[in-house]
N, C-alpha and C positions, 0 to 999 in steps of 0.2 A: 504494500500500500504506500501511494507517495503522499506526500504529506507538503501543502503549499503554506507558507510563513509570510504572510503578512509585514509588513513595518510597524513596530510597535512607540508609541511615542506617548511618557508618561508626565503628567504635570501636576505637583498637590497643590493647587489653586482652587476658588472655588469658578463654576462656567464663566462667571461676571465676567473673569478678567481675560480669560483665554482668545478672544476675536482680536481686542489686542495684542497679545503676545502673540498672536499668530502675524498681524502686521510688522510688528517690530522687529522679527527674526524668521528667517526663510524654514521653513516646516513645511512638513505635507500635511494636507487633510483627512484627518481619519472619518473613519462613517461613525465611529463609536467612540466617544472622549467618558472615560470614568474621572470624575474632578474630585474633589475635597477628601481626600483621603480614601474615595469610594464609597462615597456617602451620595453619590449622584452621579446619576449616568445620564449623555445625553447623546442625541440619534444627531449629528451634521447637518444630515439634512434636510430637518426641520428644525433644530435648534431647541426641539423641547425634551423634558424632562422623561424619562422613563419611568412612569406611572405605577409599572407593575414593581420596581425597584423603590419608589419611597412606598407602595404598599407594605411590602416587605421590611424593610426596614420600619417601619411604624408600629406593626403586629407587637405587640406588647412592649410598646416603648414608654416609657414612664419617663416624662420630660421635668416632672416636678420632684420626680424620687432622686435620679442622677443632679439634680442641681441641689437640692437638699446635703447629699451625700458630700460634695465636692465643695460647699461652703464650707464645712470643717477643717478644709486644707489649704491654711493663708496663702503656702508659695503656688497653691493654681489662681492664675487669673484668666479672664475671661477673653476670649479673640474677640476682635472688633474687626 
């Protein structure tokens, strides 16, 4: 079986910034950018979000329990 490999090109940015960085430095265009750590996946060629992927990720996500938890801990602060 052969097996065809793709270009892989990875960025921990969140989508925001990536159209820029994409002007600022010669890259290829993928069909599929995984952004913020892979916390969001997004299709090129329509620029939106993959739906069934923050489903997933949502599925029992406690947004008030993980910020509860990590206030206790002075040296994390928060990304802006």
């Amino acid at each position: 079986m052969q097996v065809h490999h793709e270009p892989l090109q990875g960025m921990s940015q969140p989508y925001k910034g990536t159209p820029d960085a994409q002007k600022e430095a010669p890259m290829l265009v993928p069909d599929v950018l995984v952004c913020s750590v892979g916390t969001e996946i997004f299709f090129e060629s329509t620029g939106e979000p993959d739906k069934a992927w923050q489903a997933e990720l949502d599925r029992g996500w406690d947004r008030a329990g993980a910020i509860s938890a990590v206030e206790a801990i002075p040296e994390l602060k928060p990304q802006v």
